[in-house]
Legacy VTK file of the C-alpha trace (Angstrom):
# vtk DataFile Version 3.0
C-alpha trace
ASCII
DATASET POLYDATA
POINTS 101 float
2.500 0.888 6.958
2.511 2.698 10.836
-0.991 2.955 11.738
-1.597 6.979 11.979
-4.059 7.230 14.284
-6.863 8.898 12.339
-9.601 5.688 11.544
-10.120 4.921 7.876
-13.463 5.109 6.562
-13.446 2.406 3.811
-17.320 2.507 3.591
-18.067 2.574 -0.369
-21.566 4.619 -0.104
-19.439 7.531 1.299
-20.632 9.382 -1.751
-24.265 9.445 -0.420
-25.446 11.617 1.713
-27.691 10.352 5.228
-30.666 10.897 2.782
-29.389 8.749 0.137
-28.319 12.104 -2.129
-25.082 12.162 -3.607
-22.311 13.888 -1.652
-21.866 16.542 -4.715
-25.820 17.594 -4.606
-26.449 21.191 -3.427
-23.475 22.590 -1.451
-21.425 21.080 -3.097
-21.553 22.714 -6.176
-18.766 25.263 -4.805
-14.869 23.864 -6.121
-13.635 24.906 -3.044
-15.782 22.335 -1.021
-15.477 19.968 -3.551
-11.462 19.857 -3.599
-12.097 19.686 0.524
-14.262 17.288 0.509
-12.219 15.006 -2.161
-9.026 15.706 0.073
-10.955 14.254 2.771
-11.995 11.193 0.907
-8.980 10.307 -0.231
-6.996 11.134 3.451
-9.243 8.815 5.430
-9.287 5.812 2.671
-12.767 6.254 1.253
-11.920 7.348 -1.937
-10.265 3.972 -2.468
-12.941 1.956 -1.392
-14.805 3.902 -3.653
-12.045 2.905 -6.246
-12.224 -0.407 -5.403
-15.716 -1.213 -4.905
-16.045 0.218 -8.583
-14.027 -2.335 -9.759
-10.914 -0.047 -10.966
-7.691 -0.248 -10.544
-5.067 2.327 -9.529
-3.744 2.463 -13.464
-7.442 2.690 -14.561
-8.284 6.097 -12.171
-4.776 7.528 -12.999
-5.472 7.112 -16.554
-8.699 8.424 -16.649
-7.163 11.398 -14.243
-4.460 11.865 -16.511
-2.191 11.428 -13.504
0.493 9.101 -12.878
-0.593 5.498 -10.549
2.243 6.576 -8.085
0.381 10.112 -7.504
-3.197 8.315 -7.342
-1.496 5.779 -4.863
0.190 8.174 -2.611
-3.410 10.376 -2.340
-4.961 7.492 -1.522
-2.512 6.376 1.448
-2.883 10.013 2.434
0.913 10.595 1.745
0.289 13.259 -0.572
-2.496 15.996 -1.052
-4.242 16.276 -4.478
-3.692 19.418 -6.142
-7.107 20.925 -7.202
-7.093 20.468 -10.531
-6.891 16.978 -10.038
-9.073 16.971 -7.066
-12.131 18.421 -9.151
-11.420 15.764 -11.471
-11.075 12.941 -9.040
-14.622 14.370 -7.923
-16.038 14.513 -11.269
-15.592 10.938 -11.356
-17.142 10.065 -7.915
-19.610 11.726 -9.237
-19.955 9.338 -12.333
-19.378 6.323 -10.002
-22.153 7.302 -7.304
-24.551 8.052 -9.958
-23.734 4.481 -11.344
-23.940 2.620 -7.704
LINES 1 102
101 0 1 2 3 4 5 6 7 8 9 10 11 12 13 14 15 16 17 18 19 20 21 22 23 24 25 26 27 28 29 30 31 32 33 34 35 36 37 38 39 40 41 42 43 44 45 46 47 48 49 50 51 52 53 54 55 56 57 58 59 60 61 62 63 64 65 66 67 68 69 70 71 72 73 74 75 76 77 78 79 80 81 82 83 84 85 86 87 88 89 90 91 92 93 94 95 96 97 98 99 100
């Protein structure tokens, strides 16, 4: 894969805030940041370290997404953009994982 440029943030407390709240916690509550911030995640590589450090694979999160791997896969190389539906899901379950780390 050709290196892009942009540095990947693989660090898998990206959830938490510099206060140790989770990302989601206050401003967050608006969608529209949500799917932003989710795009973001998943653009720069965090969301799969997130994926990864929670021990799931890429069939696991598309299945609990109800998305196909190859769509969970390309969001996470930044190749694609997730729609917002799926975004708000995708954050719904970061949510579940950071509350669990």
């Amino acid at each position: 894969m050709a290196e892009t440029g942009r540095k990947r943030n693989t660090d898998p407390d990206m959830w938490r805030n510099a206060d140790g709240t989770l990302w989601h916690d206050g401003a967050m509550d608006d969608p529209t940041l949500r799917v932003a911030y989710v795009r973001r995640l998943a653009a720069r590589g965090a969301a799969r370290a997130m994926r990864e450090a929670a021990g799931l694979s890429v069939r696991d999160l598309a299945k609990s997404l109800s998305v196909s791997p190859s769509t969970v896969s390309r969001c996470e190389r930044g190749q694609s953009r997730p729609r917002a539906d799926f975004a708000l899901r995708w954050a719904a379950l970061l949510d579940d994982l950071g509350r669990a780390a």
